[in-house]
PyMOL commands that place a pseudoatom at each C-alpha (Angstrom):
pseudoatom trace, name=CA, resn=UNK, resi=1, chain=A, elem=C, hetatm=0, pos=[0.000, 0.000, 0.000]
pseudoatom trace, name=CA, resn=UNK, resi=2, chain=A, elem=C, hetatm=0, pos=[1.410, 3.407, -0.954]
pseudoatom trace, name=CA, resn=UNK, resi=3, chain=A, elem=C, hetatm=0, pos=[1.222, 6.541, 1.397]
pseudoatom trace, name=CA, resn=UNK, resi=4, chain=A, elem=C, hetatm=0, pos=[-0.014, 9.874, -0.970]
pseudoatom trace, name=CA, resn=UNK, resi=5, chain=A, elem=C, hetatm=0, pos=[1.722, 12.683, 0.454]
pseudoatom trace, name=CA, resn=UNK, resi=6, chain=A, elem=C, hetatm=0, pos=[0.071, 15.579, 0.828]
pseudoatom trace, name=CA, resn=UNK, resi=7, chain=A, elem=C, hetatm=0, pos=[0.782, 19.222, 0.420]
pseudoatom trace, name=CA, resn=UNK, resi=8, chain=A, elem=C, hetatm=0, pos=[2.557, 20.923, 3.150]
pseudoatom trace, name=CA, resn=UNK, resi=9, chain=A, elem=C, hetatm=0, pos=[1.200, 24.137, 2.982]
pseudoatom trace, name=CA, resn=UNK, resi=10, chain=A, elem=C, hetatm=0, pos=[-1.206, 24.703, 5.752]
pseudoatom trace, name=CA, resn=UNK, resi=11, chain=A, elem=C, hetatm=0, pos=[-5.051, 23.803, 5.241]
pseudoatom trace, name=CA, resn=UNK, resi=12, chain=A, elem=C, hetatm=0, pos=[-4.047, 22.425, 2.147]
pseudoatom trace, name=CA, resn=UNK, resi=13, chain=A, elem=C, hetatm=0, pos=[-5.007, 18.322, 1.199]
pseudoatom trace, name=CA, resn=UNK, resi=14, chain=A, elem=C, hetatm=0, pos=[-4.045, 18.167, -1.907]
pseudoatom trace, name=CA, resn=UNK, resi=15, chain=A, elem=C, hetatm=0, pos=[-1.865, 15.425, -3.380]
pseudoatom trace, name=CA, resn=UNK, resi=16, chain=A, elem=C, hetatm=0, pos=[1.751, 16.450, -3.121]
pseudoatom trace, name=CA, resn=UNK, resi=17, chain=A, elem=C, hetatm=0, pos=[3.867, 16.771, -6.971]
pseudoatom trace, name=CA, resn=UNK, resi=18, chain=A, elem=C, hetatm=0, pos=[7.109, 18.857, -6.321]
pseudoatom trace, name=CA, resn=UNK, resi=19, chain=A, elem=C, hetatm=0, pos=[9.923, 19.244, -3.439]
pseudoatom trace, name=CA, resn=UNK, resi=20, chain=A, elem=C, hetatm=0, pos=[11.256, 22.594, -2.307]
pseudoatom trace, name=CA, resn=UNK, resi=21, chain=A, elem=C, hetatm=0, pos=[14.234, 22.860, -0.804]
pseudoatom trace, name=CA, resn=UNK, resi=22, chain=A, elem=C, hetatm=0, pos=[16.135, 25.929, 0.707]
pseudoatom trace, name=CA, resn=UNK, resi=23, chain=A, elem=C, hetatm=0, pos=[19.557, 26.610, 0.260]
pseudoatom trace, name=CA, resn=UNK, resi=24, chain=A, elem=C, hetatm=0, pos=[20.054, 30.056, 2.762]
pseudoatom trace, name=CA, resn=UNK, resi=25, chain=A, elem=C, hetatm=0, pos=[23.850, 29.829, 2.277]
pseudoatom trace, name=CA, resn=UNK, resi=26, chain=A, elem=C, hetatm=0, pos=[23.436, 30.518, -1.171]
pseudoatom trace, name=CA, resn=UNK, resi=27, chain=A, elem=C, hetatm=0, pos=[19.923, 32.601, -1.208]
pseudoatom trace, name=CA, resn=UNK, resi=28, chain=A, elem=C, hetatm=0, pos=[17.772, 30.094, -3.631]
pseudoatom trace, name=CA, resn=UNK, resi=29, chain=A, elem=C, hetatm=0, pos=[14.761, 28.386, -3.437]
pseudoatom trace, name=CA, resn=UNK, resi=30, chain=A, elem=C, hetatm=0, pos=[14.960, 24.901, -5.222]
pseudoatom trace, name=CA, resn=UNK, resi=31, chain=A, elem=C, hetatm=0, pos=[11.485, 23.643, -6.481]
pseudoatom trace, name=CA, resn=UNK, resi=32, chain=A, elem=C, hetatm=0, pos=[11.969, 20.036, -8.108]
pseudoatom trace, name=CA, resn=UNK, resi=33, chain=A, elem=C, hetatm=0, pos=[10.205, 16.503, -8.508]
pseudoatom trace, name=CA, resn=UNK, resi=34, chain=A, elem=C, hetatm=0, pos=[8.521, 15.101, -5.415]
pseudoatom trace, name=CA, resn=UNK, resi=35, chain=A, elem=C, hetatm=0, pos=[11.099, 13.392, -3.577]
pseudoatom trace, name=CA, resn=UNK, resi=36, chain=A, elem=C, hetatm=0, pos=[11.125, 9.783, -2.904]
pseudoatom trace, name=CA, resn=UNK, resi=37, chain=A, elem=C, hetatm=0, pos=[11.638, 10.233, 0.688]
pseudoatom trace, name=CA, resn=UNK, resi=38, chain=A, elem=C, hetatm=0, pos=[10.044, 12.895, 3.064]
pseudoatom trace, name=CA, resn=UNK, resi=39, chain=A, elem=C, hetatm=0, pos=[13.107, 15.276, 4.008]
pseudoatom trace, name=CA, resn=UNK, resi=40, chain=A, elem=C, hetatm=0, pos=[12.575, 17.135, 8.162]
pseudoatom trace, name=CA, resn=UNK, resi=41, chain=A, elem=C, hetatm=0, pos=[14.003, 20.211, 6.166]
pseudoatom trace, name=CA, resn=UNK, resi=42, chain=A, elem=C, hetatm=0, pos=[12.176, 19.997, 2.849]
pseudoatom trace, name=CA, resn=UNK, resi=43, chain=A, elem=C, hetatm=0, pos=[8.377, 20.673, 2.045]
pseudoatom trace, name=CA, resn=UNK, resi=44, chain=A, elem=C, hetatm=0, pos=[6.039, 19.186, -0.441]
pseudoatom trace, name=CA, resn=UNK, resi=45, chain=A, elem=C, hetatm=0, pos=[3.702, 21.252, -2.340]
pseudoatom trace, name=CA, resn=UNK, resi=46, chain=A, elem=C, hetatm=0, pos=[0.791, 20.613, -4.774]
pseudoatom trace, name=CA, resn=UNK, resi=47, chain=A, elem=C, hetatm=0, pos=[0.710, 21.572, -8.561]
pseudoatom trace, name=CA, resn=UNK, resi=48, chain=A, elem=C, hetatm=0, pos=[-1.280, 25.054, -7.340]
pseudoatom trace, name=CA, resn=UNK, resi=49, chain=A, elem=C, hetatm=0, pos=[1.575, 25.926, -4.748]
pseudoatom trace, name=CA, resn=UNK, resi=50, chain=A, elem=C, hetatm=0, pos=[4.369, 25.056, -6.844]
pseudoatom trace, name=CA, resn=UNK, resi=51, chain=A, elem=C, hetatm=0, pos=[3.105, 26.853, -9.846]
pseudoatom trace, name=CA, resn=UNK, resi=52, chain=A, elem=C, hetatm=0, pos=[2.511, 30.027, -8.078]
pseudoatom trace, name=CA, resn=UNK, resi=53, chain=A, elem=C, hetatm=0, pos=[5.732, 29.840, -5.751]
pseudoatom trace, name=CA, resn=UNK, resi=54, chain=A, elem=C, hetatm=0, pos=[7.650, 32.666, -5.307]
pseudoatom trace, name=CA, resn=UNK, resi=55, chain=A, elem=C, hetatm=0, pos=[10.628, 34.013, -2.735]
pseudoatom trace, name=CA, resn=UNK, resi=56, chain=A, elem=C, hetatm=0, pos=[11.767, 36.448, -0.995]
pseudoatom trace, name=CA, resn=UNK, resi=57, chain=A, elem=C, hetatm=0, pos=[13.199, 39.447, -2.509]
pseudoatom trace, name=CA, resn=UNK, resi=58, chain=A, elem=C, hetatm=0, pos=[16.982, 39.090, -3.228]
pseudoatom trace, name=CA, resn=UNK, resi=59, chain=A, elem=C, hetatm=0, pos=[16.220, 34.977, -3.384]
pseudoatom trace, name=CA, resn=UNK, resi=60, chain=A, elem=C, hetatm=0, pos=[16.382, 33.179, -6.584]
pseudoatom trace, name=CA, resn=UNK, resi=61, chain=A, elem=C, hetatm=0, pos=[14.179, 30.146, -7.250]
pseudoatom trace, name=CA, resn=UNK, resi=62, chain=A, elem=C, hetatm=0, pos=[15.297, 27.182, -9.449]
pseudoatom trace, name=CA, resn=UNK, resi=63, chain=A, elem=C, hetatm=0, pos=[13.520, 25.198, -11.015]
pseudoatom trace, name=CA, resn=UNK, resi=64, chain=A, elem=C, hetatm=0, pos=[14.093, 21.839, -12.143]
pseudoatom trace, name=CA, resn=UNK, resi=65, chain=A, elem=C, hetatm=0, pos=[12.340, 19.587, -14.305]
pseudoatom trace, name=CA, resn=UNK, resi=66, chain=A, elem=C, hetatm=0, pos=[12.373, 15.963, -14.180]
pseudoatom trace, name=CA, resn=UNK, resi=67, chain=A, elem=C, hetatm=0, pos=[11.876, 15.501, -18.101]
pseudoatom trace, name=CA, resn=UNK, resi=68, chain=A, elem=C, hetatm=0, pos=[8.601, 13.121, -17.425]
pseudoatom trace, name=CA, resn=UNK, resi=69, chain=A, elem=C, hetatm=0, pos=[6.160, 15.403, -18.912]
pseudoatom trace, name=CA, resn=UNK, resi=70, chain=A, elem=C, hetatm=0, pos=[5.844, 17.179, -21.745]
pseudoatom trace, name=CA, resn=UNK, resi=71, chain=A, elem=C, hetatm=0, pos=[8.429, 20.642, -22.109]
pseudoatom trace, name=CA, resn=UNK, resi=72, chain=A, elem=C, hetatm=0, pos=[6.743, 23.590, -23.720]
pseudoatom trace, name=CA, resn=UNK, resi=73, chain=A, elem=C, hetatm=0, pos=[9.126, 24.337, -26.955]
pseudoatom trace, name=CA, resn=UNK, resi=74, chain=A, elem=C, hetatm=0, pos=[11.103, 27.726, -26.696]
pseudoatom trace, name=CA, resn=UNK, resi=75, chain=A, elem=C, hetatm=0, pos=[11.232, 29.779, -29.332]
pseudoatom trace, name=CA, resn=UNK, resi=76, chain=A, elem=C, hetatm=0, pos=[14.629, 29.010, -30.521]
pseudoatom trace, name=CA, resn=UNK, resi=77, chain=A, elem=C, hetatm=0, pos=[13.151, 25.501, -30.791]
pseudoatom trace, name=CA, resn=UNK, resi=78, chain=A, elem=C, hetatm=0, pos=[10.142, 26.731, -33.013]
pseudoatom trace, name=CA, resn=UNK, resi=79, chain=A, elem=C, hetatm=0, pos=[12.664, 28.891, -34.847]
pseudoatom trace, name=CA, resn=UNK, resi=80, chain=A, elem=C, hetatm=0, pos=[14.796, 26.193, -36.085]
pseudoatom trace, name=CA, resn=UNK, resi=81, chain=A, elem=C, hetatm=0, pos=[11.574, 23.553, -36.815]
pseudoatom trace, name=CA, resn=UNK, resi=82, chain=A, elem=C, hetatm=0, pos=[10.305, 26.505, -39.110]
pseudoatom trace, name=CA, resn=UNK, resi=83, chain=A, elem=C, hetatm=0, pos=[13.707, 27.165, -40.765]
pseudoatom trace, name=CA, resn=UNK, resi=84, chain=A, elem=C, hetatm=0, pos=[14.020, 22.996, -41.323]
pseudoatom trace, name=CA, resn=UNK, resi=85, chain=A, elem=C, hetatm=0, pos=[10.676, 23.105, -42.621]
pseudoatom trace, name=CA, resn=UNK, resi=86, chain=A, elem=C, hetatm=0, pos=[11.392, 25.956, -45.284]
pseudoatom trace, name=CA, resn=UNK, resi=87, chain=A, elem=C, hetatm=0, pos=[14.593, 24.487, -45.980]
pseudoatom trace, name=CA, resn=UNK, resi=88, chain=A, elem=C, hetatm=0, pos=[13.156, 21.208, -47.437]
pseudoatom trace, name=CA, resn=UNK, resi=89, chain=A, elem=C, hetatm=0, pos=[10.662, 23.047, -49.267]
pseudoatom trace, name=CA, resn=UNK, resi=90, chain=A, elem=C, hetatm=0, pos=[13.208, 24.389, -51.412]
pseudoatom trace, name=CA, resn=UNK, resi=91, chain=A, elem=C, hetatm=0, pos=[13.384, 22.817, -54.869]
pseudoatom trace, name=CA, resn=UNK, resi=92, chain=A, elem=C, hetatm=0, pos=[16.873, 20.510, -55.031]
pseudoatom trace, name=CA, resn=UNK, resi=93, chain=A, elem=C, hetatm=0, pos=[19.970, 23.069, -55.341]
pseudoatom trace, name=CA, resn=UNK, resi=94, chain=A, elem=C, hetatm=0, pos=[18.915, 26.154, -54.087]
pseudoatom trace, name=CA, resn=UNK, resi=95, chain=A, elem=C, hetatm=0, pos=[20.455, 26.877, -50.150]
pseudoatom trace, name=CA, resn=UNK, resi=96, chain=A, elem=C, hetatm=0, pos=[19.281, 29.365, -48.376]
pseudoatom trace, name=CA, resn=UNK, resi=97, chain=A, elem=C, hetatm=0, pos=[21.332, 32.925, -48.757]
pseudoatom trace, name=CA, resn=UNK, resi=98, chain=A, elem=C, hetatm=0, pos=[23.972, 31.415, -51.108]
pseudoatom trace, name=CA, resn=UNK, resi=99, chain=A, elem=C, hetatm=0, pos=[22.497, 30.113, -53.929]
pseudoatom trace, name=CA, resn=UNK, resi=100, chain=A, elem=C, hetatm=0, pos=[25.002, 27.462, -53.808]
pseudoatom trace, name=CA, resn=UNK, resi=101, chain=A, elem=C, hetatm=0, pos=[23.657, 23.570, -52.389]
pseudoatom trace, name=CA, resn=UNK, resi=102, chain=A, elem=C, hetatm=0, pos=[24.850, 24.031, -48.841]
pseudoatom trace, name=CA, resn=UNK, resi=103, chain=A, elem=C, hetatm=0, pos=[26.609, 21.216, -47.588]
pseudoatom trace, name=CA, resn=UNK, resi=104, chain=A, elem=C, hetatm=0, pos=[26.371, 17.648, -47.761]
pseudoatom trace, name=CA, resn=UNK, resi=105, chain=A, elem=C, hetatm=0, pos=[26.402, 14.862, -49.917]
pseudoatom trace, name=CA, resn=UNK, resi=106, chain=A, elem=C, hetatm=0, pos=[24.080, 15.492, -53.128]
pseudoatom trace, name=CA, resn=UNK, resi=107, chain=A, elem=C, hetatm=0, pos=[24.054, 11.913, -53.912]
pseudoatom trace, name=CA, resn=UNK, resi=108, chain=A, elem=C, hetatm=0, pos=[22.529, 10.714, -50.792]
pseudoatom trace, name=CA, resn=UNK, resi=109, chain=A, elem=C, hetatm=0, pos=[19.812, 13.383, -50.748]
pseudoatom trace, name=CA, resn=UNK, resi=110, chain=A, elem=C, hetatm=0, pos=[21.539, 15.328, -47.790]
pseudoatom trace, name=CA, resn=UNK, resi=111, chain=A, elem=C, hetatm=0, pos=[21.724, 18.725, -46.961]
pseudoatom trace, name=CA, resn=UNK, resi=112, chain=A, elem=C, hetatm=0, pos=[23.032, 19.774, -43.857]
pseudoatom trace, name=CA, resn=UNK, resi=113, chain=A, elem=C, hetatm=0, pos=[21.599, 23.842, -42.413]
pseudoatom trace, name=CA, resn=UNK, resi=114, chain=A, elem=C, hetatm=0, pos=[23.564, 24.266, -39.115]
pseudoatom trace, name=CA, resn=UNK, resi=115, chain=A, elem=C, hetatm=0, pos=[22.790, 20.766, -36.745]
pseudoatom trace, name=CA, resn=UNK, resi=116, chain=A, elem=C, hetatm=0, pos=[19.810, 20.321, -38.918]
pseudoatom trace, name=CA, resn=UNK, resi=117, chain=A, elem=C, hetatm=0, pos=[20.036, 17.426, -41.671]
pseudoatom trace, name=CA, resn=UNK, resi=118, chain=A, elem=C, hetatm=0, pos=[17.126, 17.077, -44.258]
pseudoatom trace, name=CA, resn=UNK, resi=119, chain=A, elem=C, hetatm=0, pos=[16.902, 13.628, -45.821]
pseudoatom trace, name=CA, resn=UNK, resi=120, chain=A, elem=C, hetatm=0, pos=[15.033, 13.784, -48.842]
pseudoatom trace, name=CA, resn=UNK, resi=121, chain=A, elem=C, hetatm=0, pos=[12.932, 10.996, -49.975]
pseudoatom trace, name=CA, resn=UNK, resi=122, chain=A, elem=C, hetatm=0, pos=[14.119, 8.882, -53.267]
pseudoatom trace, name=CA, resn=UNK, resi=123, chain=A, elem=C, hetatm=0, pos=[11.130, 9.720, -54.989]
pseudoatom trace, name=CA, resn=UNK, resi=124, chain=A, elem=C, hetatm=0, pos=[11.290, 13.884, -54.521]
for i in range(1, 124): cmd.bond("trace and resi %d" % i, "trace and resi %d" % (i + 1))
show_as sticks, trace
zoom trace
């Protein structure tokens, strides 16, 4: 039988999803994945209270993900899907800027744009 641990904040009951932690040597909040043991020191907070935490003034809070769910894209990440999208759009032999192929192997289908490959298919 598990234990659900609940939400430390006061007159709260709902199930517990992060760990905050306090490092006061170094002035930061740490707000990560529940824990898989109850700390003394550390407290346990709900989706609402971790969502909406915030510290003191001059305090930094951190924090961390454990890469479980799903990660909102930044828009660097959205940048580069839209610039790999336009890039194999282009008709065979044009790269983008140069007018030259860009790099890669033209045999295989390849061109390279940055860390970006696009594979084209054998019949395009």
């Amino acid at each position: 039988m598990s234990l659900v641990r609940r939400c430390s904040r006061t007159a709260c009951g709902r199930p517990a999803v992060a760990t905050l932690t306090y490092v006061y040597a170094d002035s930061t909040a740490v707000l990560g994945p529940l824990a898989t043991y109850a700390e003394p020191h550390c407290y346990d907070l709900c989706a609402e209270h971790s969502e909406r935490l915030t510290a003191p003034r001059g305090w930094e809070v951190v924090r961390l993900s454990d890469g479980s769910g799903p990660s909102r894209p930044s828009g660097d990440d959205l940048e580069a899907l839209a610039n790999a999208v336009r890039e194999a759009a282009r008709p065979p032999g044009r790269a983008a800027g140069s007018g030259g192929t860009g790099t890669g192997g033209r045999a295989t289908g390849e061109t390279r744009r940055g860390h970006l490959r696009v594979l084209r298919s054998p019949d395009s």
